[in-house]
Each structure stands twice: as structure tokens, then as C-alpha cells.
C-alpha positions as CSV (number, residue, x, y, z in Angstrom):
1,X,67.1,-82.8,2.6
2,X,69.8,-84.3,0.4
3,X,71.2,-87.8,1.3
4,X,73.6,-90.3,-0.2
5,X,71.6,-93.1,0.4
6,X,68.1,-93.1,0.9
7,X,66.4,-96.8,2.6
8,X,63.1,-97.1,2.7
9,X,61.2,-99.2,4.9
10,X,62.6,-100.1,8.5
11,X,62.0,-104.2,8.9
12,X,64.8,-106.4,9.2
13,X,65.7,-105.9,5.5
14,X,66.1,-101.9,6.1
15,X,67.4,-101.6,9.2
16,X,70.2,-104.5,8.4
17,X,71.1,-102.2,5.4
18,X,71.1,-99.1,6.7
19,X,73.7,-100.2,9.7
20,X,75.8,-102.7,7.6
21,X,76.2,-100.0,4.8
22,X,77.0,-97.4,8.0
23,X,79.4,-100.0,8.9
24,X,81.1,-99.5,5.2
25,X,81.0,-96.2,4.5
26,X,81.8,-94.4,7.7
27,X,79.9,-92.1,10.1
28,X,80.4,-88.9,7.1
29,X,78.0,-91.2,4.7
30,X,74.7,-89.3,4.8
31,X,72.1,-92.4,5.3
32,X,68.5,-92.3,6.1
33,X,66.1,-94.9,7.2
34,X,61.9,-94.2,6.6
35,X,59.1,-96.0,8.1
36,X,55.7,-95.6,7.3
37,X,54.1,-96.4,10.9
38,X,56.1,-95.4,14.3
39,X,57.3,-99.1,14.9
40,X,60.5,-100.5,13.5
41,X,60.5,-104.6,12.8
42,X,58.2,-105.1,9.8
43,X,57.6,-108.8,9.6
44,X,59.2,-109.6,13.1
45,X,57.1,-108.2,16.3
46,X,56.7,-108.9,19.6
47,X,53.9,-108.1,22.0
48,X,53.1,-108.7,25.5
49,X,50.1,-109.8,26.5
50,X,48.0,-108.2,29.2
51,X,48.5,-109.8,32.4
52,X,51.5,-111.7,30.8
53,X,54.3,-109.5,31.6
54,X,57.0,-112.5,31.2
55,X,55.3,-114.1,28.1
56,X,56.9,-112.6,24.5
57,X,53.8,-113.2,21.9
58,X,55.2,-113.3,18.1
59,X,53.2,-112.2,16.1
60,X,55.8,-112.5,12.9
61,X,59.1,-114.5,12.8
62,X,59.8,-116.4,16.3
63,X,62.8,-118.4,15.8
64,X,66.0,-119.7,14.2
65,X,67.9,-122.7,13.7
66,X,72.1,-121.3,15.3
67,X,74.0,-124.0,13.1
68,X,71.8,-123.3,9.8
69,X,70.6,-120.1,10.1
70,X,74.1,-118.9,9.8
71,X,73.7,-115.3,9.1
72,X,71.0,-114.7,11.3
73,X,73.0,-116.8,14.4
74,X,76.3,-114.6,13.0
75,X,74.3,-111.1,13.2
76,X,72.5,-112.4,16.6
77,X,76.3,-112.4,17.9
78,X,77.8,-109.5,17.0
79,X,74.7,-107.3,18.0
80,X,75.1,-109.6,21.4
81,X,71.5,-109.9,22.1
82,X,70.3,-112.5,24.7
83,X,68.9,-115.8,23.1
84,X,66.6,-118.6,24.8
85,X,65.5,-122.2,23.5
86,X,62.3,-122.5,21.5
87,X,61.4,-125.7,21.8
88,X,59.4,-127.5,19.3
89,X,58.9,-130.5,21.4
90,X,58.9,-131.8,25.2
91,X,62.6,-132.7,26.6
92,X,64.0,-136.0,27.1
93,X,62.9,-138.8,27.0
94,X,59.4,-137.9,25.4
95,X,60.3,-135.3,22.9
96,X,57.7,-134.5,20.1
97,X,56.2,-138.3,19.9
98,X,53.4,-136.9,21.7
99,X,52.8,-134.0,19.8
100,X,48.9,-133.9,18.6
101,X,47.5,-133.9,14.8
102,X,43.8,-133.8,14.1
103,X,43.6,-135.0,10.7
104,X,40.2,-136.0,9.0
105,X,38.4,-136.0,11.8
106,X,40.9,-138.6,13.6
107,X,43.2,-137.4,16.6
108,X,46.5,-138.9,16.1
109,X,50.3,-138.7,17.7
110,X,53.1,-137.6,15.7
111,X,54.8,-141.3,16.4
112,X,51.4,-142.8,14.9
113,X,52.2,-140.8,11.5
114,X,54.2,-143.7,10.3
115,X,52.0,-146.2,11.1
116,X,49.7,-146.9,7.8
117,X,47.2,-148.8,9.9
118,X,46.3,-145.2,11.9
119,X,47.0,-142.9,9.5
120,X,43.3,-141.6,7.8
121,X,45.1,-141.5,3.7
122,X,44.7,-144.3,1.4
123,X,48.4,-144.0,0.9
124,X,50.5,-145.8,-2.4
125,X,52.1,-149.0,-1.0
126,X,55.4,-146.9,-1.8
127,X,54.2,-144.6,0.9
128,X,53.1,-146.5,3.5
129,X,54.8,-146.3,6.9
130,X,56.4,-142.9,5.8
131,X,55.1,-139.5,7.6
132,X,55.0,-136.1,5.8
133,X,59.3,-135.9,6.6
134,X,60.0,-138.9,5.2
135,X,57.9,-138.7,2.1
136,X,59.4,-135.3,1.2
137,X,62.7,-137.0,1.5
138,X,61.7,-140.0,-0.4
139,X,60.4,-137.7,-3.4
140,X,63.8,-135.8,-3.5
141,X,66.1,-138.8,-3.5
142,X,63.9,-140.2,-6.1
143,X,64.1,-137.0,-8.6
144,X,67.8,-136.7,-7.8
145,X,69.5,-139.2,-4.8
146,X,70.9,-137.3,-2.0
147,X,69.4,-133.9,-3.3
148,X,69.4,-132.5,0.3
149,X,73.0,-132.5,0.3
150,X,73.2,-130.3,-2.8
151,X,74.2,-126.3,-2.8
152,X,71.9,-123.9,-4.4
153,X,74.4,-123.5,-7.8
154,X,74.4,-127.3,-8.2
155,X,70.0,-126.9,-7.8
156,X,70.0,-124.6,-10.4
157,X,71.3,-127.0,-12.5
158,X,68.9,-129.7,-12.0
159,X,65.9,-130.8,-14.2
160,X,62.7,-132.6,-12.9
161,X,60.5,-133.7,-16.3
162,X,61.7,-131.9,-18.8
163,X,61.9,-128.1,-17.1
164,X,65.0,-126.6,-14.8
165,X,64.1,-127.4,-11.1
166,X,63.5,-124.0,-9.8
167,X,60.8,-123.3,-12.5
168,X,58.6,-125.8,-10.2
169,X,56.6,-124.9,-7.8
170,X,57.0,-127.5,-4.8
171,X,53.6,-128.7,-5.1
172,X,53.7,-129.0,-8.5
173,X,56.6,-131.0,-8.1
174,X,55.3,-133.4,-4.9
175,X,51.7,-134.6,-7.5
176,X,54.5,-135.2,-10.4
177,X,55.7,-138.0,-7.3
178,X,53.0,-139.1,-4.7
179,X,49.8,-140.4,-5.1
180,X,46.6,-138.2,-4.6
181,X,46.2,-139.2,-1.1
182,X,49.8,-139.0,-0.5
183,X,49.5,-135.6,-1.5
184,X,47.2,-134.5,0.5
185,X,48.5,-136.5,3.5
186,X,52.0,-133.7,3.1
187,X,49.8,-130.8,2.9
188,X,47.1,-131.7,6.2
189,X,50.0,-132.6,8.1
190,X,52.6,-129.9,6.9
191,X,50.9,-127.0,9.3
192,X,51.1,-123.8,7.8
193,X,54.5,-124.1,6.6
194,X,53.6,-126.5,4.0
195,X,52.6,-122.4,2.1
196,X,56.5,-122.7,0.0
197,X,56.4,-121.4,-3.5
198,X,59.6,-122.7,-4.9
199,X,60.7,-126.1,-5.6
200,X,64.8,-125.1,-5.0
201,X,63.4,-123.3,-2.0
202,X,62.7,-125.8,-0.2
203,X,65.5,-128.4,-0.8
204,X,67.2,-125.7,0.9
205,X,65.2,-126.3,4.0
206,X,66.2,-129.8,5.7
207,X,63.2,-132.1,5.7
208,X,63.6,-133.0,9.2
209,X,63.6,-129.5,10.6
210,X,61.2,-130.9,13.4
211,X,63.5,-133.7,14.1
212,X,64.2,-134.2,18.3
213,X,67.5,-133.4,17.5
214,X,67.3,-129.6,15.8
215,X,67.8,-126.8,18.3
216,X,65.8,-123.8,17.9
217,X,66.7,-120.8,19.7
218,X,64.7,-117.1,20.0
219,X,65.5,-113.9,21.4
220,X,64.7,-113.4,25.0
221,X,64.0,-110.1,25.0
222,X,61.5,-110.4,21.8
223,X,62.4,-111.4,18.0
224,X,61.5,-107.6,16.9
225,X,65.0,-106.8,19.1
226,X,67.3,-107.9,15.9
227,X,66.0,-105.0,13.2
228,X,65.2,-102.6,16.5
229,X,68.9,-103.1,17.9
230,X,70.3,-102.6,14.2
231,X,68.0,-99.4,14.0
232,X,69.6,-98.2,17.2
233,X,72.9,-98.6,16.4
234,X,72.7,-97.1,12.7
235,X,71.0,-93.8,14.7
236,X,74.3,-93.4,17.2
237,X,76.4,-92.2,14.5
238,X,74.7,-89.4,13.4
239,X,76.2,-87.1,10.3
240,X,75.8,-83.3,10.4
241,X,73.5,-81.9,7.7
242,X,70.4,-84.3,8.4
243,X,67.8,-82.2,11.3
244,X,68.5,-82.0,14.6
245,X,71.2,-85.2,14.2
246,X,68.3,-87.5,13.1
247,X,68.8,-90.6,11.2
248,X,65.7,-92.8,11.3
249,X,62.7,-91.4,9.9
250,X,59.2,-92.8,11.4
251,X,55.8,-91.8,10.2
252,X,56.6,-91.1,6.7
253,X,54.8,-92.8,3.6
254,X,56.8,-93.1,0.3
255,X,54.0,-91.7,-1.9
256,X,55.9,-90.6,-5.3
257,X,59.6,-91.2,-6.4
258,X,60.8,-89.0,-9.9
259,X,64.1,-90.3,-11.8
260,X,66.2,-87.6,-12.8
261,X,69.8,-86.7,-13.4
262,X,72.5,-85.1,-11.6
263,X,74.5,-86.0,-8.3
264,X,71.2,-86.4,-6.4
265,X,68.8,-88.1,-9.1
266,X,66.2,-89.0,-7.1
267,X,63.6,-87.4,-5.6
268,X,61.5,-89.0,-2.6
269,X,58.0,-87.4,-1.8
270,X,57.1,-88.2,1.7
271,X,53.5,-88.0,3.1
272,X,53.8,-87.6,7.3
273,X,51.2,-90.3,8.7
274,X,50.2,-91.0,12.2
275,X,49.7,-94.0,14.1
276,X,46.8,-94.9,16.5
277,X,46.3,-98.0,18.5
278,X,48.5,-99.8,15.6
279,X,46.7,-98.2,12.7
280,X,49.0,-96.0,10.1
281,X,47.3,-93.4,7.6
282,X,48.5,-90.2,6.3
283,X,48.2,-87.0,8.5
284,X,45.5,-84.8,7.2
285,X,46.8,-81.4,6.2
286,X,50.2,-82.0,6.5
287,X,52.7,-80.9,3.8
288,X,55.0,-83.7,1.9
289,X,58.7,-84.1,2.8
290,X,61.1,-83.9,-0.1
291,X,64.3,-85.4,0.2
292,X,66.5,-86.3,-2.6
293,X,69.4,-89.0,-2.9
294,X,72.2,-90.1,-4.7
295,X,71.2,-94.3,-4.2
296,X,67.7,-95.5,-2.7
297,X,66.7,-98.8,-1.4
298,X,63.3,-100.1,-0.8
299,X,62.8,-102.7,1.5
300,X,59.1,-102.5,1.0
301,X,56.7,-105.6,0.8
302,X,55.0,-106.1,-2.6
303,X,51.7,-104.0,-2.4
304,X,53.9,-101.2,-0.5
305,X,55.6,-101.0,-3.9
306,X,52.8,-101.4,-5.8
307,X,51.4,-98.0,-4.4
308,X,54.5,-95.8,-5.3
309,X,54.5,-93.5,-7.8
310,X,57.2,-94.3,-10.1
311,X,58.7,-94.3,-13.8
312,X,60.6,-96.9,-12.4
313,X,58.0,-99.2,-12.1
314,X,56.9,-99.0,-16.5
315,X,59.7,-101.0,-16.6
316,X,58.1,-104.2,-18.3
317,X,60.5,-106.5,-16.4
318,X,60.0,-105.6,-12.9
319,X,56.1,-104.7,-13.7
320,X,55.8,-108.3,-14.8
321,X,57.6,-109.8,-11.8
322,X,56.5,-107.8,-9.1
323,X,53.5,-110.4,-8.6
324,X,55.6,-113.2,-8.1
325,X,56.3,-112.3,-4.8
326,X,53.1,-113.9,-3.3
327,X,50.4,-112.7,-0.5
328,X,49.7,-115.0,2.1
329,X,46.9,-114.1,4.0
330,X,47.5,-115.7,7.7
331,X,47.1,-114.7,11.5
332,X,47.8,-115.7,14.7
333,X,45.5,-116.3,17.8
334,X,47.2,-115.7,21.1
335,X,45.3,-117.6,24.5
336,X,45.8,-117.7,27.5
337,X,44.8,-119.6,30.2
338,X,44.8,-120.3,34.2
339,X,46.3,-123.5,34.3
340,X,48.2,-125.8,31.7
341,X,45.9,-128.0,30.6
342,X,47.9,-129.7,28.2
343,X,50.2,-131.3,30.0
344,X,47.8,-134.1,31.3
345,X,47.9,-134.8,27.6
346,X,51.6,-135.4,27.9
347,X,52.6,-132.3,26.1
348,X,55.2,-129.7,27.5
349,X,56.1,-127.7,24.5
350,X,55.6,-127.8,20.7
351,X,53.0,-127.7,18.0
352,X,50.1,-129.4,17.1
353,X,48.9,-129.9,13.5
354,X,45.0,-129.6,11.6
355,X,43.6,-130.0,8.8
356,X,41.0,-127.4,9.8
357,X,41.8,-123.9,9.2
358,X,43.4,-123.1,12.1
359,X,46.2,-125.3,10.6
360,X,48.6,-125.1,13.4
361,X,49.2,-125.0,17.4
């Protein structure tokens, strides 16, 4: 099979540039889209639980923030999917005050986070009476004042002792600021999405994300509806030449790519897998699919890449960057139960926060 444009891996990366690139070039652009397993969505999917028929589990990405989250609100729109609140908190007048943190063995309220005399840290007189928000707002005014308000061009210009801001990790950049115990008082109380690699990364992200006033909207049908809907639509217009009409490849494994030269310089080698009760391998006996392409993209995740077969990969740049994508290791526990419990605790909706290794509720 010969294509102009190969993309490999069908998450929200591939599927968004399989359809936008459709979009571009017209229906007569010969694009395919290949997935290892039989299930389009990558890091976003949604399940249903069993005798939960109107609950949507996530077990990736669950939400987004309409007036930051511009693209995602802006793609969300024109595909004209059906969106729902997400709320991080209970509704007026409580909102998240009541929210729970168990933090050194002390049970505390997210309103009691600010009160030194509660909170379980021997905190820096500097950071008394600030919660995990406020201290990471305190830290950026102090390295540059109103940092927050800053685009990315004008971060990469900024220096934090002696080095260019993004060459900090953020962690290495909050024990340049707080105290030891302030420290640690961000990361217990930060949940799980205190995990950010990069200092400019997160100024990007507003420090009161969780504030009572941020609205957080899903998708009501699932989250895994974005990157299936954009699958869906790139597989309407379908180009002759590719079999039977088809578009979007499932089941096959990018084992071996070979550079060459010529119109079509690249050659994919395809093993067919088969999925079981969620579980992908390759499909014993089965011969590999060749197709070759004039342009490939691989929307793969790190180790994906790591397994191809590639000249492309000696390339002492990429081979030495490749790792700096990290692997997070993380899950999520779904339960259900007969009545809602919580709510003599004064919780409606929300999370709580740990120190333990469940990290977040």
C-alpha cells in the first residue's frame, strides 16, 4: 500500500492530525491512521462501570478548563460534542472549603490550609498562613513579580540563579525558594498533579486552578469522544486506492521503519496484533503489512518509539533526548458504593488530597 502520509498511533495526537491534515489537503490526499490495539483514544478513555450505566469512569484525561484550554474548548466546538460541568468542589455557598486532606497523619479542611496553627509543617515565618496555591505564587513573584502574567517567549527569556528558567526542573526550582518543610508541605498537599517536570511548564498553569471560581467542563458522552469523533470524521472521506475504502488501521504494530529514497521513502513494516479483554500482542503466524509513504508521523509514546526499528533513531540528538520525555507510573481505583456517604461530611463534589500513596480522591 502506498500513501502520502503515513500517522502512526491513533490517541488524540494522531487522530487530530490525521483529520486536520484531511482538512488541508483534500479528500484525494492518501492518509492513513494505525493503531496498535483495536481502541482509538490513547491517553483519554472512558469506561462504564458495571451496574453504572449513567456513570463515565476516566481512566486518562477527564477535563478542561473552556476559557484556558483554548484549543481543546475551540476543537470541542467545531466537532459539536456535548459538554457537562466537572466540578472540583461543592456549589454555592460551601464550595471546596470542605474539601478533605489527610496530611501527616492529621485530617484537615482545605480552608484550615492557611491556618499555621493546624497545618502539621514547621513552615518559614515567610510561609506561614499560605497554602500550597499561595506559596507557589509567592515563589514566582519572588524570582520574577507578576511571572503568571508572562507568555511562554517572554519565560524563555528568564533566569532563576544563574541558568535560563526552563533548564529547571519545578522542584528544583521550589527548594532554591521554600524552606524544607515548606517543601514538602507543596508536594503532600499538591495531589498527584504536583508530578510537573518543567519549571516554564508550569507557570503556564495558573496557580489557582482549584480556585471556586475556575469552571471545569467534560464531555458527556465520555472524554475518549474528542480523538474517537476526529477518527470518525477523518474515515468519511475515504480516497480510492487504499482497501476496500479503509482509512483507519486498528491492530497493527509498527515494528521496523527503513529510510530510503524516491517519492515514497519510507517503508513501514506492520505486525497484525489482536486484542483480548484489553490486552494487545502480535498475532501468531500472521504475515507483516508493508506500506510505504511519502511523509510519516508518529504520535507514539516514548517506549512505543523506543521499540521501532529505525536508522532514524542513531541519530545522536533524538537518541539522547528521547528519555526526557518521562514515565509516570500511576493508576486509578474506581468504587462504587450504595449510598453517598460523603455527604454527611459536607462534601458534594471534588477531591480530596494524601500524603499516602493513594495521593488523591
Amino acid at each position: 500500500m502506498d500513501v502520502d502520509i503515513a500517522v502512526v498511533g491513533a490517541g488524540v495526537s494522531g487522530a487530530y492530525c490525521a483529520w486536520r491534515l484531511q482538512q488541508g489537503l483534500g479528500s484525494k490526499a492518501r492518509i492513513a491512521l494505525f493503531e496498535y490495539s483495536d481502541r482509538v483514544g490513547g491517553r483519554l478513555y472512558t469506561v462504564t462501570l458495571p451496574g453504572l450505566p449513567h456513570v463515565r469512569a476516566e481512566v486518562g484525561g477527564m477535563r478542561f478548563i473552556p476559557d484556558q484550554h483554548v484549543m481543546v474548548q475551540s476543537l470541542v466546538t467545531e466537532l459539536g460534542l456535548a459538554t457537562k460541568p466537572f466540578p472540583m468542589g461543592a456549589p454555592k455557598p460551601v464550595y471546596a472549603n470542605c474539601n478533605l486532606f489527610y496530611l501527616r497523619g492529621r485530617h484537615l479542611r482545605l480552608h484550615e490550609l492557611a491556618d499555621p496553627a493546624k497545618v502539621p509543617y514547621d513552615l518559614a515565618w515567610s510561609e506561614r498562613g499560605l497554602g500550597p496555591t499561595n506559596l507557589q505564587v509567592q515563589v514566582m513573584n519572588n524570582i520574577y513579580p507578576g511571572m503568571a502574567e508572562l507568555g511562554l517567549c517572554d519565560l524563555m527569556k528568564l533566569r532563576a540563579f544563574g541558568r535560563p528558567l526552563w533548564q529547571w526542573g519545578f522542584w528544583d526550582l521550589m527548594f532554591q525558594v521554600l524552606s524544607n518543610e515548606g517543601y514538602q508541605f507543596m508536594k503532600d498537599a499538591g495531589g498527584y498533579d504536583a508530578n510537573v517536570a518543567n519549571a516554564n511548564a508550569v507557570t503556564q498553569l495558573p496557580a489557582t486552578e482549584y480556585s471556586d471560581d475556575t469552571v471545569f467542563l467534560t464531555l458527556r458522552d465520555g472524554y475518549d469522544q474528542l480523538p474517537i469523533t476526529l477518527a470518525n470524521r477523518f474515515d468519511r472521506s475515504m480516497p480510492g486506492g487504499l482497501p476496500e475504502g479503509q482509512r483507519v488501521f486498528m491492530n497493527h504494530r509498527l515494528a521496523e521503519m527503513r529510510i530510503g529514497s524516491g517519492e515514497h521513502r519510507y517503508t513501514l513494516l506492520f505486525e497484525p496484533t489482536t486484542t483480548v479483554a484489553g490486552k494487545t500482542a502480535d498475532r501468531d503466524g500472521a504475515d507483516p503489512v508493508s506500506v510505504r509513504a511519502k511523509k510519516v508521523i508518529l504520535a507514539m509514546p516514548r517506549r512505543s518509539l523506543e521499540l521501532v526499528k529505525s536508522e532514524l533513531f542513531d541519530d545522536p540528538w533524538l537518541r539522547a533526548n528521547i528519555p526526557s520525555v518521562l514515565i509516570q507510573s500511576a493508576f486509578k481505583l474506581f468504587l462504587a458504593y450504595e449510598s453517598p456517604w460523603w455527604r454527611a461530611l459536607g462534601l458534594v463534589a471534588g477531591r480530596s488530597v494524601t500524603d499516602l500513596p493513594i495521593r488523591q480522591t
